[in-house]
N, C-alpha and C positions, 0 to 999 in steps of 0.2 A: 504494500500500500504506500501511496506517495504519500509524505507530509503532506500539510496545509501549506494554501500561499502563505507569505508574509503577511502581515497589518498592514495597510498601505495609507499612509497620511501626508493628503495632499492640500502645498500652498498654494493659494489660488489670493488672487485680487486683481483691481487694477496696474497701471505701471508705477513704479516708487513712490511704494508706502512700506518697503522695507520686507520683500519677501525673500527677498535672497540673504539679506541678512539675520532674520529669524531660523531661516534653513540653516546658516552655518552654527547659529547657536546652536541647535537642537540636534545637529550633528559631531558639533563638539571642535570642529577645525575646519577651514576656510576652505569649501567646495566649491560655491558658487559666486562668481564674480559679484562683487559691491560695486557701486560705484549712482554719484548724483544725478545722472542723464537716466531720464526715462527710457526702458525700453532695451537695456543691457544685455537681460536675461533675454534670449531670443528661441531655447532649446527645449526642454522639459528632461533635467537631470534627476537621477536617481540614486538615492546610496540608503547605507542600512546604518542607522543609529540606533543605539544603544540609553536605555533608560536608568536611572541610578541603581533601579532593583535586577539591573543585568538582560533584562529582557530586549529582546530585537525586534525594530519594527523596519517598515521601507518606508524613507522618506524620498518624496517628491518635489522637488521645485520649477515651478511653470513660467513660461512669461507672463508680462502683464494682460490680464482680459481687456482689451477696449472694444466696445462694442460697438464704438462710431469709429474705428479705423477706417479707410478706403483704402488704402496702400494694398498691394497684394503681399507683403511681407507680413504687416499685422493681421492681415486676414490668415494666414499662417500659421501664425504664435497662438491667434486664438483658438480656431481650430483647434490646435495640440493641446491647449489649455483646458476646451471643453470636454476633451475624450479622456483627460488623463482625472479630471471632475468626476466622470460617470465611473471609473473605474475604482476611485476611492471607496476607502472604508472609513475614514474620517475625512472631511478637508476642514484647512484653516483658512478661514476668509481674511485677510490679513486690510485693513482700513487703516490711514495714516489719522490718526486722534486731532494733530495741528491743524489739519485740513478742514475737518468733517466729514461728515458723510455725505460724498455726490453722487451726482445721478448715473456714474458710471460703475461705483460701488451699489449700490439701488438694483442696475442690473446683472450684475455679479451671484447676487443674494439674489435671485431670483429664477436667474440659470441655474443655480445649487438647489433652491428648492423644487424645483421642476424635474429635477436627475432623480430626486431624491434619496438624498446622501446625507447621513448625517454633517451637523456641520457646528463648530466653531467659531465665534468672529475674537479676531486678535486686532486690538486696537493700537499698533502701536505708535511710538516716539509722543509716549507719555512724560517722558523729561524735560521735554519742550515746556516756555511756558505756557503756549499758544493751546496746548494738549491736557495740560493739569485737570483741568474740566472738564474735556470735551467727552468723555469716556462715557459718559450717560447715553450719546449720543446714538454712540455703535446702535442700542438696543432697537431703534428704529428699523433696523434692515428684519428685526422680527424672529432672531433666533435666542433661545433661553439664554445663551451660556456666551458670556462676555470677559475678554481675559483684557488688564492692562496691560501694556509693557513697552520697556524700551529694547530689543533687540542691540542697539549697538551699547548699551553700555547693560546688559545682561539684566534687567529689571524686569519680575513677572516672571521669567521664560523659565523657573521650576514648576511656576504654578500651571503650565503649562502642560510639562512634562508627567506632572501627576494627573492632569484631564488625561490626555493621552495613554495616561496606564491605566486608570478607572477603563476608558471605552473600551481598553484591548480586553480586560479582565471579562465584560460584561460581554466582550464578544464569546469570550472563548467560553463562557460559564451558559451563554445562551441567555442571559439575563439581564439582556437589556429592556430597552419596553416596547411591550407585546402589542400587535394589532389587537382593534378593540373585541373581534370575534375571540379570537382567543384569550382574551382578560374575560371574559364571559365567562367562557368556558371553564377558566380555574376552577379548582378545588379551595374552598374556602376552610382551613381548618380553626376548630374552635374546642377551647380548653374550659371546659365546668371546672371552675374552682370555689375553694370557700374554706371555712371549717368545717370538723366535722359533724354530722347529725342535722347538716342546715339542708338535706335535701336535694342533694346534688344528684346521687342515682335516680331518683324518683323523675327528675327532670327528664333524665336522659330518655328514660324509659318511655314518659308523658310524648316524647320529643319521637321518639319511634314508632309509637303507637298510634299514632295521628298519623303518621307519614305512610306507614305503610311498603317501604321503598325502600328496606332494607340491601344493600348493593353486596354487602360482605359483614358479618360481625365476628371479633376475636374474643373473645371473652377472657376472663382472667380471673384473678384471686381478685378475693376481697382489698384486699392492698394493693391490688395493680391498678394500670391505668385500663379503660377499655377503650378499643379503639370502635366508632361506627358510622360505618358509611351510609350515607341516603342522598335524596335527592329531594326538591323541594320549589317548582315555579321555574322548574328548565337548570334552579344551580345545584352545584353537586356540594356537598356539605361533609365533613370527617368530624365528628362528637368525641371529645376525649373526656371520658368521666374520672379526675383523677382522684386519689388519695386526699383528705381530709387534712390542711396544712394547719398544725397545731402551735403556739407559742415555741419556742426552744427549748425554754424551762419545763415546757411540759410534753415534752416528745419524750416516749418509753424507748430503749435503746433496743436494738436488733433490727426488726422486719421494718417497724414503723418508720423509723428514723431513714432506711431506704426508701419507702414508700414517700415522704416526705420530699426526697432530694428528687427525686422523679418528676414529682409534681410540677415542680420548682424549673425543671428541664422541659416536662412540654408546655410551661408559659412560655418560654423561649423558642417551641417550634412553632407557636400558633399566630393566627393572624388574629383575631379576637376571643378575646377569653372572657367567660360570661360569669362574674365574682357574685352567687347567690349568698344571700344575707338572708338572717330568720328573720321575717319584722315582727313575727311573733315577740321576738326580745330584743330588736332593734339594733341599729350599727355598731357595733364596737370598735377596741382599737387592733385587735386580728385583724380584723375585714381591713382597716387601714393600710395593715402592714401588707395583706396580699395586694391592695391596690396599688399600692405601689412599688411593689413588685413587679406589676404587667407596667405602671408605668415607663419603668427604668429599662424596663426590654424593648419599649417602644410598642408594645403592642395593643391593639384595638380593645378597649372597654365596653360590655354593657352590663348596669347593674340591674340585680334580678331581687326584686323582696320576694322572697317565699314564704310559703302558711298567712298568707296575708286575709286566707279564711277564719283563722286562728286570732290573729291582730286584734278583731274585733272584739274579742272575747276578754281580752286581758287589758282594754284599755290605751292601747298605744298612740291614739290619737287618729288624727283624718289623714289621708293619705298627704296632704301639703306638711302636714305634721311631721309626716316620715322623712319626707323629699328633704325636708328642713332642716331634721336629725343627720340625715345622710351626708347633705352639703358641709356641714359644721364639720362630723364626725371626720371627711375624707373631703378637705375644701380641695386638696390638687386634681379633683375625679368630676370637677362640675360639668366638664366638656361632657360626661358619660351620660348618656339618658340613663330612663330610671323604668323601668315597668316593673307594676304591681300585679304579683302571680299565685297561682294553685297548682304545685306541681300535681297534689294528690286529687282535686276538683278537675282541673283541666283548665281554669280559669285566668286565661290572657298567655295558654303557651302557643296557642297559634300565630302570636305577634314575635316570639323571639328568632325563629332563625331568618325573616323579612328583614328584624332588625341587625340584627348580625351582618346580615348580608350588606345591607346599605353603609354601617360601622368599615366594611373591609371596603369598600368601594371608598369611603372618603380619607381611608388611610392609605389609598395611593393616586388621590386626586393631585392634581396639577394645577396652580396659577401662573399664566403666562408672563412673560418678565417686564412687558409693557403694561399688562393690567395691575403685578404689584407696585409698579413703581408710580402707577397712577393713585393708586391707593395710600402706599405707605411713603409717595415723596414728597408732597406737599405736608406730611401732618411730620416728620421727620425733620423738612429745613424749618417750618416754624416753631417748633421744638426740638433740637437736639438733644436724641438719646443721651441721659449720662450715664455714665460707668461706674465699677464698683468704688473704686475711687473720689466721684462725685464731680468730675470733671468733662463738661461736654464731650460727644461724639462726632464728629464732622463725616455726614454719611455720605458718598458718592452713589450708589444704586442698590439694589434687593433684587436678590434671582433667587430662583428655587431650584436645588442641587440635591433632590435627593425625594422618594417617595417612599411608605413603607418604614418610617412614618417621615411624613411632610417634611423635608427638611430645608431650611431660608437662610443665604448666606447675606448677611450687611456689610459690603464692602464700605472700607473706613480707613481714615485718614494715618489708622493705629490700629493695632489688635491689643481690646483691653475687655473682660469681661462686662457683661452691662448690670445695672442696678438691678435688684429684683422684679424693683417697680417698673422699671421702663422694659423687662421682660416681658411683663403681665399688661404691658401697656401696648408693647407689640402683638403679643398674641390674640388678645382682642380682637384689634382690625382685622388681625388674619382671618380669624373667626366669623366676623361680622361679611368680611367678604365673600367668604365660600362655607359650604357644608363640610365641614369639619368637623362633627358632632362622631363623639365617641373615640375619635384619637389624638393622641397624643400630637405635641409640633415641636418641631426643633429648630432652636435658633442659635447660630453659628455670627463670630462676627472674625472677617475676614479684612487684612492690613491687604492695600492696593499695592504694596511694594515689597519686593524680596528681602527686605532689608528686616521686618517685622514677623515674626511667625505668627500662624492662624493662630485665634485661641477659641475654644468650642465654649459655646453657649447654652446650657440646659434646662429647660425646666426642675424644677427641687421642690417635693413638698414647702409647704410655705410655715408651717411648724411638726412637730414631733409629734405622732397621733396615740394619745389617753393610752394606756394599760388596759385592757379588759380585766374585771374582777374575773 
């Protein structure tokens, strides 16, 4: 069997805005001719560079695309330019930032999306001072992911290089992002957690017997996990009913204490995990500690009150009562809906895997980098984020890098962690702007210059949650 092609990542733009000089960065030593006259590059050269983590890709460097040429030479170069475009498995749009964005970059971006190829836009000779600014700019030609940089005096062009190693990774892993038929079609898996005795088999069971559509069931010990397949409105669903996650102090040693770590392991495999709570005796600070447990994994929350037939009988209050107890109890889980349930009645289980379903759907939605930046750049320059230090943020733009769960990178004047408050102040709008309900978001704030390292930005419970008596 032959290997695979190489990764093929190809520079494309207009005439001098610096592609031949990015190419020799990202190849490490001087391949392709530099120089200030448009139009130098006349060939479409190729060589194999090399990434910090040792991996090999093909790089490409094109001439300029001009698409108002009349010359038969530039008719030529572009030609070669657009065949070596369709051939890519990334290209870098490469826009000179001093310049702008014109109308011959406009259709560069437009040829790219027409091939379509994934694509990068590289804004460089950001050193300039003509350029300091203009980088906002790039995001009009309408693709998510905007890189700064100066090519000749080496600024950005790591941050580059690790785009570049994300895309190859998710090539070779198959795990980039899926046409939407086939996001359909996933397997949505979902982790019943909770304590023990709150009703979590009952669920599963309730959750079977409805459905009818049993696909495969493994069955296991009392201490195991079960795994159960069905199907449910066209999507296909895996049910994990695990083990009963107890305090520390109060795990028996042997069986349980494995059954435990288990638990703990398929939060980590699952897309949402459904944390039933008795409201028979109301949220505690367990149920705290597993929610945020799924939070920390990043994964999709719904929370389930169960015996909520029982509630009534012991006084707990009206169900706003609960919602009320539960927001207090678990304030970092508000994103999470709430449905009030009878695993052993049957009473609102026909609403949970609908709602699951919708949970994994908005845990790998997407905002476009022009819709966040419409959103969160006006309320950002009239308020500059502060940091944990207490000292303004000077934001240059907001992309979304990352889905599973939602992940927002603030490119910034600095990499400096941000206040708590102006976390919570970010997430919000993120929230107000799209369906985000039930998952987790991550916010990341990202230095425009090599000179500063990323620093990651997290959601964190916002205090320590009760002890359960």
């Amino acid at each position: 069997m032959s290997p695979p092609p190489p990764f093929r990542v190809v520079v494309a733009g207009r005439p001098n805005v610096g592609k031949s000089a990015l190419f020799n960065r990202l190849l490490g030593r001087r391949r392709s001719l530099v120089h200030n006259l448009p139009g130098v590059t006349r060939d479409v050269l190729e060589a194999d560079a090399v990434l910090p983590d040792e991996r090999t890709f093909r790089l490409v460097d094109t001439g300029g695309y001009d698409p108002d040429g009349r010359e038969k030479l530039p008719a030529a170069i572009r030609e070669k330019a657009v065949a070596a475009i369709r051939g890519a498995d990334l290209v870098l749009l490469v826009v000179d930032a001093a310049a702008g964005v014109l109308p011959s970059d406009r259709a560069a971006a437009r040829l790219i999306r027409e091939s379509g190829r994934p694509c990068v836009v590289i804004a460089n000779k950001i050193d300039r001072r003509e350029g300091r600014d203009a980088e906002t700019e790039a995001f009009e030609l309408g693709f998510p992911d905007v890189y700064g940089t100066s090519a000749e005096h080496a600024i950005g062009v790591d941050d580059v290089q690790a785009e570049i190693a994300r895309r190859m990774t998710e090539a070779a892993h198959g795990t980039a992002d899926l046409p939407s038929e086939a996001e359909a079609n996933r397997e949505i898996a979902i982790a019943v957690v909770g304590r023990p005795n709150v009703g979590k088999s009952s669920l599963v069971n309730a959750l079977i017997g409805a459905e009818r559509a049993i696909v495969s069931d493994v069955p296991g010990t009392t201490r195991d996990s079960v795994d159960v397949a069905l199907e449910r409105d066209g999507r296909r669903f895996r049910l994990v009913d695990t083990a009963g996650i107890r305090r520390r102090g109060r795990t028996q040693k042997g069986p349980e204490v494995l059954s435990v770590v288990q638990a703990r392991k398929r939060i980590e495999e699952c897309d949402v995990a459904l944390l039933v709570v008795d409201a028979s005796e109301g949220p505690t600070g367990q149920d705290a500690a597993i929610a945020a447990a799924v939070a920390e994994a990043g994964k999709g929350l719904l929370l389930l009150a169960n015996k909520w037939d029982l509630a009534g009988r012991r006084e707990v209050g009206t169900a706003e009562d609960f919602r009320t107890a539960l927001a207090s109890q678990i304030p970092f889980a508000r994103h999470a809906p709430v449905l009030l349930i009878s695993a052993k009645t049957g009473r609102g289980v026909s609403r949970v895997l609908a709602s699951a379903a919708g949970i994994a759907e908005n845990r790998r939605r997407r905002i476009s980098t022009g819709e966040l930046n419409r959103i969160l750049g006006r309320a950002l320059r009239d308020k500059p984020p502060r940091t944990a230090s207490g000292r303004p943020l000077k934001v240059f733009y907001v992309a979304q890098t990352g889905i599973a769960p939602p992940t927002f990178s603030i490119v910034a004047g600095r990499a400096e962690r941000l206040h708590f408050s102006e976390e919570r102040r970010i997430e919000n709008l993120l929230r107000e702007s799209a369906d985000f309900s039930g998952s987790p978001i991550r916010i990341r704030v990202r230095a425009r210059s090599r000179n500063e390292p990323a620093a990651a930005v997290r959601p964190r419970p916002s205090r320590r949650p009760r002890r359960s008596g």
